[in-house]
C-alpha positions in Angstrom: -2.8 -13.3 -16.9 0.3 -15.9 -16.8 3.0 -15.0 -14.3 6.1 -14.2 -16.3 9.5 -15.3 -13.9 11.5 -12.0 -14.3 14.7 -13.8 -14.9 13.2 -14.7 -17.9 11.9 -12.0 -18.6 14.9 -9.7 -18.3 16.9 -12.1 -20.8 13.8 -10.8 -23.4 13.7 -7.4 -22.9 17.0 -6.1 -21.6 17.6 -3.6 -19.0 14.2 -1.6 -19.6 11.7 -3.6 -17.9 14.3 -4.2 -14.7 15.1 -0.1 -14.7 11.0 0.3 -14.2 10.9 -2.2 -11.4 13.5 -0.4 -9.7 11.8 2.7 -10.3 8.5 1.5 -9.1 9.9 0.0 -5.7 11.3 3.8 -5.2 7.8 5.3 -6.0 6.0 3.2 -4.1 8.5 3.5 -1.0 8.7 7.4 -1.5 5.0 7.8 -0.1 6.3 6.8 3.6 8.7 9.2 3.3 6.5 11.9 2.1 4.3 11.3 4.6 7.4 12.2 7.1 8.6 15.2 5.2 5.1 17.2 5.4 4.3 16.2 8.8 7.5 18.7 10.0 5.2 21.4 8.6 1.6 20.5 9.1 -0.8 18.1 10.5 -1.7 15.3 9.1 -5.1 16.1 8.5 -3.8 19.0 7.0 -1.8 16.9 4.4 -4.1 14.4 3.6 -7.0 17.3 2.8 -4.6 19.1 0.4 -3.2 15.7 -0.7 -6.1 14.3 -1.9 -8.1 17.7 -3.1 -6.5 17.8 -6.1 -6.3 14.0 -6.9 -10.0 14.2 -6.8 -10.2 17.3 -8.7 -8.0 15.9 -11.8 -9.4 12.6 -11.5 -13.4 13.2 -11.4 -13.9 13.5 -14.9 -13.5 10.1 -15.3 -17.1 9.9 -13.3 -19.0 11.8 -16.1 -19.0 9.0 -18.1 -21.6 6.5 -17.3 -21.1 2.8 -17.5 -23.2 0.3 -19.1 -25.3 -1.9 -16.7 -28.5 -1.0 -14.6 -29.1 1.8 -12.8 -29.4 -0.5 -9.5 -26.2 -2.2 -10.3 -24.1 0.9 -11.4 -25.2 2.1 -8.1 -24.3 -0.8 -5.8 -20.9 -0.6 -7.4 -20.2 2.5 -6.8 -21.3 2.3 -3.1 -19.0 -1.1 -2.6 -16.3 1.1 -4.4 -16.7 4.2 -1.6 -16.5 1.2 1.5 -13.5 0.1 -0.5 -12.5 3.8 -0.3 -13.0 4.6 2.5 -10.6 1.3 4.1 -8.1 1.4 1.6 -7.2 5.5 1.3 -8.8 7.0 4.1 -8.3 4.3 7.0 -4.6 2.7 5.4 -3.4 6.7 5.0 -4.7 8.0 8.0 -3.3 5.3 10.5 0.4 5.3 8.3 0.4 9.1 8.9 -0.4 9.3 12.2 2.0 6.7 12.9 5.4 8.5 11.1 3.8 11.7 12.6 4.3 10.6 16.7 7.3 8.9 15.2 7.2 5.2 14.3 10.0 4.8 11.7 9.1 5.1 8.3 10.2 1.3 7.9 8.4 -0.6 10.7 5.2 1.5 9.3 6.4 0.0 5.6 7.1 -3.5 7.2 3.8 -3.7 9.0 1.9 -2.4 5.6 4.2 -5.1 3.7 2.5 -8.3 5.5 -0.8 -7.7 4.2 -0.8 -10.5 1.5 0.3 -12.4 4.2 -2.8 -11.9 6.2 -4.9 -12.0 2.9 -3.6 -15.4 2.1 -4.3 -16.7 5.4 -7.6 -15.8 5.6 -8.9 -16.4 2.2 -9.5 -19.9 3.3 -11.6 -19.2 6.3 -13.5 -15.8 4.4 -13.1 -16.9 0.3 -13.2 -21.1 0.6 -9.7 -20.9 -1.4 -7.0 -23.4 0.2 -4.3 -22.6 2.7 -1.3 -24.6 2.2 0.3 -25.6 5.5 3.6 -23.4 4.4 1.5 -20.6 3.8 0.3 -20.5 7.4 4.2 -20.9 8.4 4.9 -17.9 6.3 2.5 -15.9 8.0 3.9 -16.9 11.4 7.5 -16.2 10.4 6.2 -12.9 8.6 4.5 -11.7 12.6 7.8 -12.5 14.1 9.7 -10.7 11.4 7.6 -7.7 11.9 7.5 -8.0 15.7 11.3 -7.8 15.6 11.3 -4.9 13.4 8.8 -3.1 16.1 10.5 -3.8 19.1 13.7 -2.6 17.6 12.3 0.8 16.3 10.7 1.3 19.9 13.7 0.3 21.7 16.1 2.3 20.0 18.1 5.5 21.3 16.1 8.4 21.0 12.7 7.0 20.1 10.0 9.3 21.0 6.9 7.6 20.0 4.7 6.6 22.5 4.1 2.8 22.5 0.5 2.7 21.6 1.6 4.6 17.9 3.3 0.8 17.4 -0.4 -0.2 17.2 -1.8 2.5 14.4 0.1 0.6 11.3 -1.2 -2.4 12.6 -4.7 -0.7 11.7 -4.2 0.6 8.6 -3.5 -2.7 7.6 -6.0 -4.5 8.8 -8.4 -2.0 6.5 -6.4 -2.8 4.0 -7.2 -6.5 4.6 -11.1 -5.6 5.1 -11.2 -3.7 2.1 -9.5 -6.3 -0.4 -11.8 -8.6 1.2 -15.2 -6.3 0.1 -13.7 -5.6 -2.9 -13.1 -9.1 -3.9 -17.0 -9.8 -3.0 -17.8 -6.9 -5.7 -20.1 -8.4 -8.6 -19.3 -5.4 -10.7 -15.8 -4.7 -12.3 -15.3 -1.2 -12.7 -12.2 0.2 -14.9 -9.4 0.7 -12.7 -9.3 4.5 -13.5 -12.4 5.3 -12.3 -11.8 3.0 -9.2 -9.4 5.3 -8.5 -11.4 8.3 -8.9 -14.1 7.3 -6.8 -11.5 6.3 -4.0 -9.5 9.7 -4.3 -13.2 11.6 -4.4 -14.0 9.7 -1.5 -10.8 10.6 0.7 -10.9 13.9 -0.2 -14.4 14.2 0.9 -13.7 12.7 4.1 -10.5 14.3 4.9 -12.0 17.5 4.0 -14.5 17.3 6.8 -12.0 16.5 9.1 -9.8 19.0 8.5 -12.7 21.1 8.9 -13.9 20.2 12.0 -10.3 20.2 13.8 -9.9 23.8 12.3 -6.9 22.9 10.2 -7.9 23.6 6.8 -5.2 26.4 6.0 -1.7 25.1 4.8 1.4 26.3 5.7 3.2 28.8 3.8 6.8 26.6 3.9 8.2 25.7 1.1 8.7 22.4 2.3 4.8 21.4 2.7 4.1 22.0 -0.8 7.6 20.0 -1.9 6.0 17.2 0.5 2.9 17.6 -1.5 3.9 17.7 -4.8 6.0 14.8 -4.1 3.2 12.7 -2.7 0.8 13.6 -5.3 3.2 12.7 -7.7 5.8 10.0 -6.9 3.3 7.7 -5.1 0.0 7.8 -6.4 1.0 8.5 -10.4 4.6 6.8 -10.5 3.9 4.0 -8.1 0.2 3.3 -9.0 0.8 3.9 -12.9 4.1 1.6 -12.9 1.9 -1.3 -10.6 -0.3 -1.3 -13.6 2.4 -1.6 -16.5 4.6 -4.4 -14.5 1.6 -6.0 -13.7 1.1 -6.7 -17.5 4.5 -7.2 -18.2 5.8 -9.2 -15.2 2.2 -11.1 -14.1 0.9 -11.0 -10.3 3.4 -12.7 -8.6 6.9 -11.2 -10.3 4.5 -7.5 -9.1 4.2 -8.8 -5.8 7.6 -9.9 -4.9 8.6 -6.3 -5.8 6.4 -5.1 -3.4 7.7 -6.7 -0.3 11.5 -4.7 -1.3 9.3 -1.4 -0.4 10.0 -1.9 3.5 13.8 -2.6 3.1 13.7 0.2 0.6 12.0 2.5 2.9 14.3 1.9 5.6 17.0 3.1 3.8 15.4 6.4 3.0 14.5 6.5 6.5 18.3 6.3 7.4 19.9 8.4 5.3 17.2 11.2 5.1 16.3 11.0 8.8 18.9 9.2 10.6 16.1 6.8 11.6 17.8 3.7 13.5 19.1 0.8 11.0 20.6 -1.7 13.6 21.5 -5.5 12.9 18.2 -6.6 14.7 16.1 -4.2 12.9 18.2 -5.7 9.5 17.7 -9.5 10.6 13.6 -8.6 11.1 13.5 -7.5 7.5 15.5 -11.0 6.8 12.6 -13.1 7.9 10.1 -10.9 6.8 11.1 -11.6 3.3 11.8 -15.0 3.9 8.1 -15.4 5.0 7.1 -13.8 1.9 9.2 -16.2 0.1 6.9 -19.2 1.8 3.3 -17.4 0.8 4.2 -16.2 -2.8 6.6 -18.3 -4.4 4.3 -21.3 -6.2 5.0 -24.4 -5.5 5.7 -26.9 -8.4 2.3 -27.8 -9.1 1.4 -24.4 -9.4 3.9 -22.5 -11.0 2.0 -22.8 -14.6 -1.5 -21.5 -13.2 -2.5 -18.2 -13.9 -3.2 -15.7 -11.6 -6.4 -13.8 -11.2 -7.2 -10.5 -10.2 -10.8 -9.3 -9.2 -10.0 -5.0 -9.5 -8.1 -2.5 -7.4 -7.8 -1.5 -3.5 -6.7 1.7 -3.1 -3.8 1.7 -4.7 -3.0 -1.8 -5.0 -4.5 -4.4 -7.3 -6.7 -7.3 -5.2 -5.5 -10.3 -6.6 -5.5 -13.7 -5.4 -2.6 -13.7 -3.7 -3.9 -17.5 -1.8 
């Protein structure tokens, strides 16, 4: 797939194709701040079982069918696709939620998510063989700091009440997020991306479920708001966000995708602010600064590489895993 620059591709298409990116960046954004919205009426295992109940219910008929292949490999597949699972959804959601629960902003949680290309890149050459460019590793660096300023902000400010160690939980979720691209980019099977996501939701839903079990909190809340919450994170995030990544990613190409994705944190703040008076303060502003700026140095191509296309080995969750390196 060629990367399309969107300058360009704007001056084809018009105003539809930039109206979707904006929309995207919103939907993708909108599942930090769903996360906060139905954890003022429930807990988060609470959430996450009734969240993810009903994506696997819609989405597991796309498992009747089987795929072509043997029996063995079909079966391996599926297995790497449940570890995938299993990091991606249940791991990445869990840690994020529990985070905006004790009260980590819903921006530092988005910031924190936000630098995991960052860390894929600079580890792809130890763990994949692929090459690190000096400027990549700088970008990396400069994308830590950015997030470390972001942190230390949010845990500094007025009024914070989350303990310190809830700094750490986003830091978690992304590293499973890392760990599961990783696995998933090992796979020797390609599944459709569709049933990726099935077996991911099924797989959440499964686990979450046995959670909420355990901990007793299986029964939702009668509040209008939870279901609100619900509807909007079953909706906005996992169908607007994950079925626009797909479109732009044909449209735009990997890289055009990508940058969108590192506006979700800045994006997210903003909700954070104006829905929940989360602190927005020049530091916290300048941390997003260099945060993008170290984006900037890992996904912008250099010359030499500008006309190579880029590659993508499936889906993680709810991102694609592409060779971001």
């Amino acid at each position: 797939m060629m990367t399309i620059p969107i300058g360009v591709l704007l001056g084809r298409r018009g105003l539809v194709v930039a109206g979707l990116s904006v929309v995207f960046v919103l939907c993708w954004s909108s599942g930090f701040i769903g996360a906060k919205l139905g954890s003022a009426d429930a807990s988060v295992l609470t959430i996450l079982m009734w969240r993810f109940l009903p994506l696997a219910l819609v989405l597991s008929p796309l498992l009747l069918r089987v795929p072509a292949g043997p029996g063995s490999s079909r079966t391996a597949g599926v297995l790497r696709q449940v570890a995938v699972g299993a990091l991606s959804q249940t791991g990445y959601v869990l840690t994020v939620y529990w985070a905006i629960g004790l009260g980590v902003s819903t921006g530092t949680t988005a910031l924190v998510d936000g630098i995991q290309p960052l860390v894929v890149a600079a580890l792809a050459g130890p763990l994949l063989g692929a090459v690190v460019t000096g400027r990549q590793w700088l970008g990396l660096g400069l994308g830590l700091v950015g997030v470390l300023v972001v942190t230390l902000a949010d845990a500094f400010a007025p009024g914070s009440r989350a303990p310190g160690w809830s700094y750490l939980l986003p830091f978690v979720g992304m590293l499973c997020l890392v760990a599961a691209t990783f696995l998933e980019r090992r796979a020797r099977v390609v599944m459709p991306p569709l049933r990726v996501l099935a077996i991911h939701c099924l797989t959440s839903g499964v686990i979450f479920t046995g959670l909420a079990v355990a901990a007793g909190q299986v029964v939702p809340p009668l509040t209008p708001g939870f279901w609100i919450a619900l509807a909007w994170l079953i909706v906005l995030p996992t169908f607007g966000g994950y079925g626009l990544y797909w479109l732009l990613l044909r449209r735009l190409g990997v890289t055009a995708v990508n940058t969108l994705m590192f506006l979700v944190p800045p994006v997210t703040a903003l909700w954070g602010a104006a829905l929940f008076a989360e602190p927005l303060t020049p530091l916290t502003i300048s941390g997003f600064v260099v945060a993008l700026a170290a984006t900037a140095l890992v996904t912008v191509p250099s010359s030499d590489r500008r006309r190579a296309p880029a590659t993508c080995s499936g889906v993680t969750g709810s991102t694609v895993a592409c060779h971001r390196s």
